[in-house]
VOGU-3710 file (C-alpha; in Angstrom, 3 decimals, decimal comma):
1> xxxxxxxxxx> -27,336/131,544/113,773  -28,835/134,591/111,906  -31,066/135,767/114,450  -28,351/135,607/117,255  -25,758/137,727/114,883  -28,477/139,915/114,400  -29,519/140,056/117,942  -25,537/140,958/118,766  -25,303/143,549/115,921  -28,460/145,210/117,041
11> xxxxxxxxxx> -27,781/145,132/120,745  -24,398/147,021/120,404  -25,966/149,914/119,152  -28,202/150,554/121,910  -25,266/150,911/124,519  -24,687/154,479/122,223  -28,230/154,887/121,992  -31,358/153,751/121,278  -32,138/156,991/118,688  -30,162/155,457/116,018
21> xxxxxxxxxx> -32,125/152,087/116,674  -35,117/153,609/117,132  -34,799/155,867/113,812  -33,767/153,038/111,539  -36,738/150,379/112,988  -39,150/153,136/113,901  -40,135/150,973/117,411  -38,549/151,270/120,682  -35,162/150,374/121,938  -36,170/147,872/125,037
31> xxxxxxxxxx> -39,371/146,464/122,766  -37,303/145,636/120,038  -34,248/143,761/122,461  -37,126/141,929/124,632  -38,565/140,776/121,139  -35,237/139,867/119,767  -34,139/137,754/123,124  -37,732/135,985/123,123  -37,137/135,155/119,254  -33,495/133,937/120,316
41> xxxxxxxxxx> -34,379/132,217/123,028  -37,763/130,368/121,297  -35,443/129,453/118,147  -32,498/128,111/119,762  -35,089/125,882/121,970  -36,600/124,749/118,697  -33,221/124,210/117,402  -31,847/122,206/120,158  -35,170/119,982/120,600  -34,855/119,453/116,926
51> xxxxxxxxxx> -31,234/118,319/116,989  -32,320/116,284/120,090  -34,737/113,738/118,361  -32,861/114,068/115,718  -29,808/112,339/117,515  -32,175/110,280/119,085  -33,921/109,110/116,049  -30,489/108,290/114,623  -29,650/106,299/117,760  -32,878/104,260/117,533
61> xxxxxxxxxx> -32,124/103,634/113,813  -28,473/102,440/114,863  -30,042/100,188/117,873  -32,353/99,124/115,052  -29,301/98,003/112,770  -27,461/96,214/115,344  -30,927/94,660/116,581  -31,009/93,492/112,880  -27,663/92,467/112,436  -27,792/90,336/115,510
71> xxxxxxxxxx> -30,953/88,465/114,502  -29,281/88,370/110,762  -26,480/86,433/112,216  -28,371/84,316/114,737  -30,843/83,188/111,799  -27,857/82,630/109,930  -26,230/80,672/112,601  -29,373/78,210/112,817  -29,421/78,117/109,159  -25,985/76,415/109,407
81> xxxxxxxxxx> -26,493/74,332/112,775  -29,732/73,324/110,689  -28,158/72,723/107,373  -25,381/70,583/109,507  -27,900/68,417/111,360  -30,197/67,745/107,816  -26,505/66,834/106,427  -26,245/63,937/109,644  -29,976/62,716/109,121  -29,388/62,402/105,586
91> xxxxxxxxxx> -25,857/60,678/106,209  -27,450/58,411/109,389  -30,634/57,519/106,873  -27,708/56,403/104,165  -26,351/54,136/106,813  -29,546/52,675/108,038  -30,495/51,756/103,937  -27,024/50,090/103,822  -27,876/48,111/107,338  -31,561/47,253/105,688
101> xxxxxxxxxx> -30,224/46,387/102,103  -27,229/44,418/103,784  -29,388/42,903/106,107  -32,182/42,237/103,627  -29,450/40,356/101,180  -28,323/38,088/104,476  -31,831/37,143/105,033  -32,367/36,270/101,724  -29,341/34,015/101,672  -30,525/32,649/104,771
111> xxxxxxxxxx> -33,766/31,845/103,918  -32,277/30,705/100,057  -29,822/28,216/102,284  -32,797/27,084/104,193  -34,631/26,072/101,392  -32,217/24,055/99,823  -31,706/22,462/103,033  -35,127/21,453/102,723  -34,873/20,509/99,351  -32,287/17,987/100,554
121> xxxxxxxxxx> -33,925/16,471/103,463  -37,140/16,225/100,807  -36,643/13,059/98,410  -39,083/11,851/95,723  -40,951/8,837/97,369  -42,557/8,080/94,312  -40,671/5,725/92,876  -41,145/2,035/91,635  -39,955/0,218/94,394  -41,963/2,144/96,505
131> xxxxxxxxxx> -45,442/1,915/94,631  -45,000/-2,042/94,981  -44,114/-1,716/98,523  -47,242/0,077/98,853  -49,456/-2,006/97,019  -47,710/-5,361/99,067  -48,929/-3,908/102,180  -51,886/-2,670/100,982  -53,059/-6,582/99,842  -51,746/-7,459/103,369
141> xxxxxxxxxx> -55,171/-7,450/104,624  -57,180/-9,105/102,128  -54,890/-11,936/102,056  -55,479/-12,333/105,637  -59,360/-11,911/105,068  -59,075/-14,674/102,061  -56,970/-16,999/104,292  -59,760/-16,816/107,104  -62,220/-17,292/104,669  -60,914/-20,671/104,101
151> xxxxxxxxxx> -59,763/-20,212/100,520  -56,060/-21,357/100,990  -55,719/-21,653/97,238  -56,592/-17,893/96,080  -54,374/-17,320/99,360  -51,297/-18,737/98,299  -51,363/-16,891/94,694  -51,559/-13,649/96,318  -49,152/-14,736/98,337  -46,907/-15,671/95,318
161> xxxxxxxxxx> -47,715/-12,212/93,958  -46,498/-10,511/97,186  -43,086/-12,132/97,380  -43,053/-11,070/93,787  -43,484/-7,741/94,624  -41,017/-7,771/97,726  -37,986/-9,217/95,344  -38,656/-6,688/92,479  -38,454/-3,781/94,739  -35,467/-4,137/95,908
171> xxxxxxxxxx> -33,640/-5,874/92,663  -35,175/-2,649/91,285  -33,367/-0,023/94,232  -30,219/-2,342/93,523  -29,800/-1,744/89,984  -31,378/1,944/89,802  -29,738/4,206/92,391  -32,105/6,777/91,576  -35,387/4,426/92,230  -34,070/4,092/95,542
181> xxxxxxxxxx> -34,900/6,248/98,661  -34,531/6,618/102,240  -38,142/6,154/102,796  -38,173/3,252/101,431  -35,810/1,717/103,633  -38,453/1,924/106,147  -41,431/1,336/103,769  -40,073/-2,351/102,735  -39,811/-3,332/106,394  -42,892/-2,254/107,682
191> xxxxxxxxxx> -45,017/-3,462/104,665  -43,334/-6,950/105,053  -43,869/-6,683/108,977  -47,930/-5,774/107,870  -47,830/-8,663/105,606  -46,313/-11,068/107,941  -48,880/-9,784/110,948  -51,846/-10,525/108,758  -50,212/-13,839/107,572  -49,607/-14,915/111,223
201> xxxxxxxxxx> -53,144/-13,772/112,390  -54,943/-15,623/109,896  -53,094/-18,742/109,897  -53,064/-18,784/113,328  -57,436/-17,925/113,388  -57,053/-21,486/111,046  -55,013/-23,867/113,439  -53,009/-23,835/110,816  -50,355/-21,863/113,126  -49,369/-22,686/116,934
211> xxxxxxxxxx> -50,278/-19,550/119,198  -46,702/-19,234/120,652  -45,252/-18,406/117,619  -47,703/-15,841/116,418  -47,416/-14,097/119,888  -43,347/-13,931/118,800  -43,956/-12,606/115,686  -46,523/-10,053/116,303  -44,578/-8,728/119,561  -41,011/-8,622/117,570
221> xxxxxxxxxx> -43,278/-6,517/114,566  -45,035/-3,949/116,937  -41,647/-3,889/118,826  -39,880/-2,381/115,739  -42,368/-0,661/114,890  -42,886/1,226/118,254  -39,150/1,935/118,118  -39,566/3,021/114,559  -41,697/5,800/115,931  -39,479/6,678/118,447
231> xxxxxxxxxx> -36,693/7,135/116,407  -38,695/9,544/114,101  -39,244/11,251/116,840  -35,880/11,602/118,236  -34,495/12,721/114,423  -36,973/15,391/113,453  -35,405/18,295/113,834  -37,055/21,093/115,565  -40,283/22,223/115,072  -41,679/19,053/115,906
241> xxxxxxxxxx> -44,942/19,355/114,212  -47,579/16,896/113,737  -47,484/17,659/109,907  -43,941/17,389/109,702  -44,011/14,212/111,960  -45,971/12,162/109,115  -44,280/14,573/106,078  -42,748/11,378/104,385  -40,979/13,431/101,763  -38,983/14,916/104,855
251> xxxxxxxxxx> -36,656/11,683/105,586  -34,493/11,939/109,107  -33,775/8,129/109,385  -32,733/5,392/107,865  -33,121/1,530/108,470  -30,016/-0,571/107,755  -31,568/-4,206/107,968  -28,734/-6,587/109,551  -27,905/-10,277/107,909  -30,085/-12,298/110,923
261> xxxxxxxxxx> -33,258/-10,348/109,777  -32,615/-11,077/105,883  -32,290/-14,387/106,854  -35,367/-14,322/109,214  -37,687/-12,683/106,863  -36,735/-15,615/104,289  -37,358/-18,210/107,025  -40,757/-16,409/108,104  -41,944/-16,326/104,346  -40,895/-20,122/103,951
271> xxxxxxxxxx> -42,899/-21,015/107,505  -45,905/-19,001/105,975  -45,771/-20,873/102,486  -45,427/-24,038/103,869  -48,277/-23,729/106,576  -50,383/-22,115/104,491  -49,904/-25,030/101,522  -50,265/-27,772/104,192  -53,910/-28,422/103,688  -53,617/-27,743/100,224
281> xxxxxxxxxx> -51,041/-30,260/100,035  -52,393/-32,263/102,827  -49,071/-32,575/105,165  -50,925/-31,451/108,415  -48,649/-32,063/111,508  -45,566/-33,139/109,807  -42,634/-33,381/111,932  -40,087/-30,582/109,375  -42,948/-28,642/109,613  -42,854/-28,161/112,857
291> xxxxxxxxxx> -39,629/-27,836/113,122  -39,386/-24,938/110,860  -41,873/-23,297/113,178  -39,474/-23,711/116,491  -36,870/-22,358/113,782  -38,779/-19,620/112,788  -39,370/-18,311/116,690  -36,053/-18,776/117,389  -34,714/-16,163/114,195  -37,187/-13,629/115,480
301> xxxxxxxxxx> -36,286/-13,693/119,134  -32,556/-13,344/117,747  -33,276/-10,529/115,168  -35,168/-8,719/118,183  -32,428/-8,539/120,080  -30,330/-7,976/117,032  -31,806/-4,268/116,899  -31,753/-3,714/120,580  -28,005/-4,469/120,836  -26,798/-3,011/117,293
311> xxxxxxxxxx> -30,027/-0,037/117,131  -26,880/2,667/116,316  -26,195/0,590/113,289  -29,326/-0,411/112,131  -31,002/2,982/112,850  -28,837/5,825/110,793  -30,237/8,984/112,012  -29,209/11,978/108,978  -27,330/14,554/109,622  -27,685/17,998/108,211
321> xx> -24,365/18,977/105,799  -23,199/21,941/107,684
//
């Protein structure tokens, strides 16, 4: 503002004249204005361009500040939406360790209920009874060997010692409950069924047994046994394995023997004795004897049927406890 205010304090002068002007500056009146306006004009140019970038830096610095403030916000804004969605992961992971530990804990009681299902269906088969059911039907064969051999007498001990063997087993289930087992119900049977095969073969290798007769016997024993297999079969649970077909620790079945077939297995065991004792004895062809063999046929034809009429009382197939 000075040089304007001196520009108008000088320039009224010179309209009175430019002596005075001239005498107190000592330089002409029109040099002197035409310097003073080009001074003017120069400084209020710098003045304004100054004021110019300085409004314009000022309005950067503001477009700066909002710029700022906007991103400030929008960071913050993502901060949150980010914060919120780490907050759901963390609350959905929570829920999927709940489903994994609660799901964990009801496999675990699952597989904890399996095995002592397993543990029921498994019994201890080695038990008394069963050991001389075993060893009966193991001797099975060499008694059959010893009969063909032709030595009756050693023949009849051993088979002494496996009727022996037969009673004790069961007296022994009878009294002990826990000597008995639901294999065993099947071991007796077929051991006796082995032992009376061999018996039959042999005596009937001899003459000492008509061939009628052992064709009944041996056809009611691979009968049973046939349908034995079947009904193992038919109770195994699923998987149906080959190991778990012949696990006999895994019982599915049971054999209730009926009255006729007690009653048969004593008459078979007396025919047996007696033909095998015949020529020890010498009573060859005697007329009881034979009698007891028509007998004997006729009990094992009727205990064959027996278990095809009655095989949902004789065969007991166990059920699972659910």
């Amino acid at each position: 503002m000075l040089p304007a205010i001196i520009f108008r304090q000088v320039q009224r002068p010179l309209h009175h004249g430019a002596a005075t002007l001239e005498h107190v500056l000592g330089v002409g009146g029109s040099s002197f204005v035409n310097c003073l306006n080009r001074y003017a004009a120069a400084t209020g140019f710098i003045r304004i361009s100054f004021l110019d970038i300085k409004r314009r830096r000022n309005y950067e610095l503001a477009r700066l500040r909002i710029y700022a403030d906007e991103k400030k916000q929008s960071l913050h804004l993502r901060t949150l939406q980010g914060r919120h969605l780490l907050q759901g992961v963390i609350e959905r992971k929570n829920f999927l360790v709940d489903d994994i530990r609660e799901a964990r804990h009801k496999v675990q009681e699952r597989v904890r209920e399996k095995i002592d299902e397993i543990r029921e269906e498994r019994e201890n088969i080695m038990t008394i009874p069963n050991m001389l059911t075993i060893s009966r039907a193991v001797l099975s064969p060499y008694i059959g060997y010893v009969i063909v051999q032709g030595d009756f007498t050693l023949g009849m001990s051993l088979l002494g010692f496996a009727g022996i063997t037969d009673l004790l087993d069961g007296q022994i289930a009878r009294r002990w409950p826990s000597q008995a087992s639901k294999f065993g119900s099947f071991l007796d049977p077929m051991a006796d069924k082995l032992l009376m095969g061999s018996l039959v073969i042999s005596l009937c290798y001899t003459d000492l047994l008509p061939m009628w007769l052992m064709g009944i016997v041996v056809f009611r024993d691979v009968f049973l046994l046939g349908a034995g297999f079947v009904i193992r079969y038919i109770s195994l649970p699923p998987p149906k394995t080959f190991s778990r077909y012949f696990d006999a620790t895994h019982v599915t079945a049971q054999l209730e023997p009926t009255l006729l077939s007690k009653i048969n297995t004593g008459v078979q065991l007396a025919t047996i004795g007696l033909s095998l004792g015949a020529p020890i004895w010498n009573y060859l062809d005697h007329p009881a004897l034979q009698g007891l063999w028509y007998l004997t046929g006729l009990t094992t034809a009727a205990t064959a049927l027996s278990y095809v009429m009655n095989r949902h009382n004789t065969f007991k197939i166990i059920q699972k406890k659910t």
